[in-house]
C-alpha positions in Angstrom: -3.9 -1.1 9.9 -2.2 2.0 9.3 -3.8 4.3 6.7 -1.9 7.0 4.7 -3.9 9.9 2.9 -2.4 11.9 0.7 -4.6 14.8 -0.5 -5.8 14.8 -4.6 -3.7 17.2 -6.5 -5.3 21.0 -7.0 -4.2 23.5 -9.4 -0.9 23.8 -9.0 1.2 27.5 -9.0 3.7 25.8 -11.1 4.2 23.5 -13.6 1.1 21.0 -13.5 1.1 17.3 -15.1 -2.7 15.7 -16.1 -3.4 12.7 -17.8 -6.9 13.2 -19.5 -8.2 10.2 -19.2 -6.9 9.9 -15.4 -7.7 12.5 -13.5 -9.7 16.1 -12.5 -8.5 19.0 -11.0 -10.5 20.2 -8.3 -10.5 23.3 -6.0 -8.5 22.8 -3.0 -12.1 23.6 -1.0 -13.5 20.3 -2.5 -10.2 18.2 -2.1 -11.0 14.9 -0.8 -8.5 12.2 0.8 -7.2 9.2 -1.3 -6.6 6.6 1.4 -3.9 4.0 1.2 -4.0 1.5 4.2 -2.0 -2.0 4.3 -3.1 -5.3 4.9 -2.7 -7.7 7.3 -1.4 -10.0 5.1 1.3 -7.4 4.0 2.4 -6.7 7.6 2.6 -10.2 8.3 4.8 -10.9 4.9 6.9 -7.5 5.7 7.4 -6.7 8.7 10.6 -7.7 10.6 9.4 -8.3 14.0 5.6 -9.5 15.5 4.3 -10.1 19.0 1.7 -10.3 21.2 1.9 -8.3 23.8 -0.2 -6.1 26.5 -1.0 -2.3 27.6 1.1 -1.2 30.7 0.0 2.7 30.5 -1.1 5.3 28.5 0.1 9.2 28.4 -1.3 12.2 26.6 -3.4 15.0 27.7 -5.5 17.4 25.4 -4.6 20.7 25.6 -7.6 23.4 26.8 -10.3 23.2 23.7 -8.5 20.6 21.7 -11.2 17.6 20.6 -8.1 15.6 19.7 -4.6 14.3 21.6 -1.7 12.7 20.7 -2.3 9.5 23.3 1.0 7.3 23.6 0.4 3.7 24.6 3.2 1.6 26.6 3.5 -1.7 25.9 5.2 -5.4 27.2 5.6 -8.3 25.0 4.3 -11.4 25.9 5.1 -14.0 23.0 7.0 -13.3 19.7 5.6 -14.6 16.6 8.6 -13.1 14.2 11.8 -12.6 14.8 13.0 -10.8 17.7 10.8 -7.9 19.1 11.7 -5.5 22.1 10.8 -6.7 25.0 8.9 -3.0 25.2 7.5 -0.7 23.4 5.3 1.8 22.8 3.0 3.6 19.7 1.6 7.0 19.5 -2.2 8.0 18.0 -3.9 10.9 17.4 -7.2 10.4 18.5 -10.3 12.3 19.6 -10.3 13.5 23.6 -13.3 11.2 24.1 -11.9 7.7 22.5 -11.5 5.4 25.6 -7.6 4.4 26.2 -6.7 1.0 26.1 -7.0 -0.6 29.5 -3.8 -2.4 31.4 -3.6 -5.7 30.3 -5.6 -5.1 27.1 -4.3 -7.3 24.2 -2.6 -6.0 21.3 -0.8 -7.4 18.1 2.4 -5.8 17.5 3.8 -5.0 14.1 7.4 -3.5 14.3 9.5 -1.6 11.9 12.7 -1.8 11.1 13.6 0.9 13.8 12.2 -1.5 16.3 9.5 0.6 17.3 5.6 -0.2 16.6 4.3 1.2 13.6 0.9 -0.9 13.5 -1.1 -2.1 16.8 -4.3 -4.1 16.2 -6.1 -4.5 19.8 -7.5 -8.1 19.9 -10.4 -8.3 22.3 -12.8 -5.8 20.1 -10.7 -5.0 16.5 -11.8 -2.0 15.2 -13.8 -1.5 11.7 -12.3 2.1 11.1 -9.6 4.0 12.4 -6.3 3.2 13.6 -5.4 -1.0 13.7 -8.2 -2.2 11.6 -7.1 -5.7 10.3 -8.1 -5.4 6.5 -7.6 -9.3 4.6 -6.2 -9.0 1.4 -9.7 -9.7 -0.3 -11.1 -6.6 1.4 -12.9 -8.2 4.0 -12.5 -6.6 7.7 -11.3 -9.2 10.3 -13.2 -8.6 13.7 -11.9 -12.0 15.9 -8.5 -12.6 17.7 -9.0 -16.4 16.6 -9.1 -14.9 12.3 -6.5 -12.4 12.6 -4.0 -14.9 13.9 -4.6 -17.4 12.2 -3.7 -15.4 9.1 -0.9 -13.7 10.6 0.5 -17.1 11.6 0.0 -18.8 8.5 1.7 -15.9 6.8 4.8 -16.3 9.6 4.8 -20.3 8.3 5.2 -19.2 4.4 8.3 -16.9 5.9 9.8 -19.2 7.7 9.7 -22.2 5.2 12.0 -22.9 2.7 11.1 -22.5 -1.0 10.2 -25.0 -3.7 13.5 -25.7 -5.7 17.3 -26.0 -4.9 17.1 -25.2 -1.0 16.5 -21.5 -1.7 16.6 -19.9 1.8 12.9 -18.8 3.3 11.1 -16.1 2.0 14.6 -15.1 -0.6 14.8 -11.4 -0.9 12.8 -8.8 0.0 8.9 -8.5 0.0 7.3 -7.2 -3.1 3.8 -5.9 -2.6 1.2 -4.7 -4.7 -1.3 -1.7 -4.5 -4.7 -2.9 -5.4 -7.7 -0.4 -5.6 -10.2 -1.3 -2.9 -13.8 -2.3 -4.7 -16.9 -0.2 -4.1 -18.5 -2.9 -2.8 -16.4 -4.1 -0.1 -15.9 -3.5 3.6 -12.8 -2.2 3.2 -14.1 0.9 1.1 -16.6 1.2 3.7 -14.0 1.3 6.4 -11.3 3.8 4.3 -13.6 5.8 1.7 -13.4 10.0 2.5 -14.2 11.3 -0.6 -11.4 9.4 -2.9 -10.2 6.5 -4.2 -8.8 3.9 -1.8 -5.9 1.4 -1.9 -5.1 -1.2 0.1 -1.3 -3.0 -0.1 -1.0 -6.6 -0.2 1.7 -9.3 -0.7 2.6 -9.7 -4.4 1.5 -13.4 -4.4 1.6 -16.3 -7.0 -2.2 -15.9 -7.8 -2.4 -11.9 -9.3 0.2 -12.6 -12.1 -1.6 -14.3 -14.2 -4.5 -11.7 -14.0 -1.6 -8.9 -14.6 -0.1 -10.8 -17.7 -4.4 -10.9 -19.1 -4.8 -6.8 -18.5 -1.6 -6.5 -20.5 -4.1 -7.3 -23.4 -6.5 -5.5 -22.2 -8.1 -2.4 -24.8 -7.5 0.2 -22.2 -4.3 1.9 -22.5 -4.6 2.8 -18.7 -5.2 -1.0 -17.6 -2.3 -2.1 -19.7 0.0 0.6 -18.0 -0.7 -0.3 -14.8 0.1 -4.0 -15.3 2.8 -3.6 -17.0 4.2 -1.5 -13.7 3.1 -4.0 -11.7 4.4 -7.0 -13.1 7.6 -5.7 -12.3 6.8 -7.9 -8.5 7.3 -11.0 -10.7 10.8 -11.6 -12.2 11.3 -14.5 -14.6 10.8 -15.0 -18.2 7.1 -14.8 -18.5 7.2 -11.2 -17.6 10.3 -10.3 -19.7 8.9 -11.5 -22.4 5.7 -9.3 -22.0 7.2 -6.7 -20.8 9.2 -6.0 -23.9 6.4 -6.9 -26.1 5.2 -3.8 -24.6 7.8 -1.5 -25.5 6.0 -0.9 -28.7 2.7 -1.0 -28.0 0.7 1.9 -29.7 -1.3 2.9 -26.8 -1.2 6.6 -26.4 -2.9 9.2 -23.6 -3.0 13.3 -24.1 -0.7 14.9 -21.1 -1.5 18.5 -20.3 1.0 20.6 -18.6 0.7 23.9 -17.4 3.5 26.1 -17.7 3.7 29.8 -16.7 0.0 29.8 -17.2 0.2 28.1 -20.6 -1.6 25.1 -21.5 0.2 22.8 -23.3 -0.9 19.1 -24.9 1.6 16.0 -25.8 1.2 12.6 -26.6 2.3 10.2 -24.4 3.2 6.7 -24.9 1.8 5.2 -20.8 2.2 1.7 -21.7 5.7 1.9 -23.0 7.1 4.1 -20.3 5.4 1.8 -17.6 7.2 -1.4 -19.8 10.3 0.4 -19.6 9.9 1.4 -15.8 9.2 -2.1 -15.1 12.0 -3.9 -16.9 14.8 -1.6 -15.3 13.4 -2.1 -11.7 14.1 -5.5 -12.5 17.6 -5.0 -13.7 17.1 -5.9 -17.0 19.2 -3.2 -19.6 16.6 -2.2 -22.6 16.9 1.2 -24.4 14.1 4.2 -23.8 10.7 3.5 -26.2 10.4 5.1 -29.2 7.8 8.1 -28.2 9.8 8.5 -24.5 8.6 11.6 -22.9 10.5 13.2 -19.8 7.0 15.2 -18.5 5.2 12.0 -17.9 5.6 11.3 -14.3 6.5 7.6 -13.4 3.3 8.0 -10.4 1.3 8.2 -13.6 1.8 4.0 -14.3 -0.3 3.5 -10.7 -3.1 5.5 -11.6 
């Protein structure tokens, strides 16, 4: 699976924006990575084209001293599983100079963007456990056999390609709506992402977190509530509405620090109502600002 890392904030030159209760800042020596990598379930829900296909050739040499190379990998589909791949391809890596390249003929899945080119390759005779194409389920496990990873990726193509329960609503209406779900300590998908941070993995806004969401919006921690109250905007209908402007009032409140021109400043901020609001405009429902609303609390703040 593809991983993004962004790098935990540092002191920053200008103005700087820190929940107490959230986060640390750290010298940039001791920076660490937070990883954020997507499941296979979530590029089998989202993604507008998948294959199978097989290596043809690979390109990239390491300039004198490097230890690592961009290595480009060309590809030819063999069977479609989602809509309508190119018949080739290829996908780029940076990789260390003593990584073996795939072999020709070696068997890949494809994942295409909406570009058409590859943005996720999972090779299928020995998936990985780190590193590029690792095939993460949604319950943090790490897939290691062709025979699991396609059977989930074709189940997910079924749920796509058949119609929804109710008044012939077309397969898979609208657009995908995904969650980010922090990865647990315990699991093999911290094992496989963890550099120092936290670590996220995206998967498929499905049926079976809502009702956990709707519970944490009761829960005694401002920061839980917040975070499910941004989240349950992947759930339109009633139910969340009707939380979601319970919300807009709750009392919940977190100390936001800003630095400005080398002056530390402190404000209460009302999280929960903000993330509420957030929420219930993202789903295109018209409700005034909170009581409480504060401009220097950063909407990134409702994830965290």
């Amino acid at each position: 699976m593809r991983t993004s890392r962004f790098a935990s904030a540092g002191p920053a030159a200008a103005t700087a924006v820190l929940l107490t209760v959230a986060a640390l800042l750290v010298p940039r020596s001791l920076e660490a990575e937070i990883n954020v990598a997507e499941s296979l379930d979530w590029l089998a829900a989202s993604r507008p084209a998948i294959a199978l296909g097989e290596v043809l050739a690979n390109e990239g040499e390491a300039a004198p001293k490097a230890l690592w190379l961009n290595r480009t990998t060309s590809v030819a589909v063999k069977r479609p599983l989602f809509g309508e791949p190119a018949a080739r391809a290829t996908f780029t890596r940076h990789v260390p100079i003593e990584s073996p390249a795939p072999k020709p003929g070696a068997e890949f899945l494809l994942f295409f963007a909406t570009d058409g080119t590859v943005d996720c390759a999972i090779e299928l005779a020995a998936p990985p456990e780190a590193g590029h194409g690792v095939a993460y389920a949604k319950d943090f496990r790490i897939l290691r056999t062709r025979e699991e990873i396609l059977r989930l990726v074709e189940e997910r193509v079924a749920r796509r390609k058949a119609p929804k329960e109710g008044a012939g609503a077309p397969p898979e209406a609208g657009p995908p709506r995904s969650l980010r779900l922090e990865t647990p300590e315990a699991s093999e998908a911290f094992r496989s992402l963890f550099s120092g941070s936290a670590c996220y993995l995206i998967v498929p806004a499905d049926a079976e977190y809502q009702p956990k969401l709707l519970e944490e919006t009761r829960s005694k921690d401002v920061r839980t509530r917040a975070r499910a109250a941004w989240r349950l905007a992947q759930y339109p209908g009633p139910d969340t509405v009707e939380t979601l402007r319970a919300l807009l009032t709750d009392d919940g409140v977190d100390v936001l620090r800003t630095l400005r021109n080398g002056k530390q400043e402190e404000e209460r901020v009302y999280t929960v109502r903000q993330a509420a609001y957030a929420a219930l405009k993202a789903l295109g429902i018209a409700v005034e600002k909170p009581a409480g609303w504060s401009d220097a609390l950063p909407a990134s703040s409702y994830e965290w």
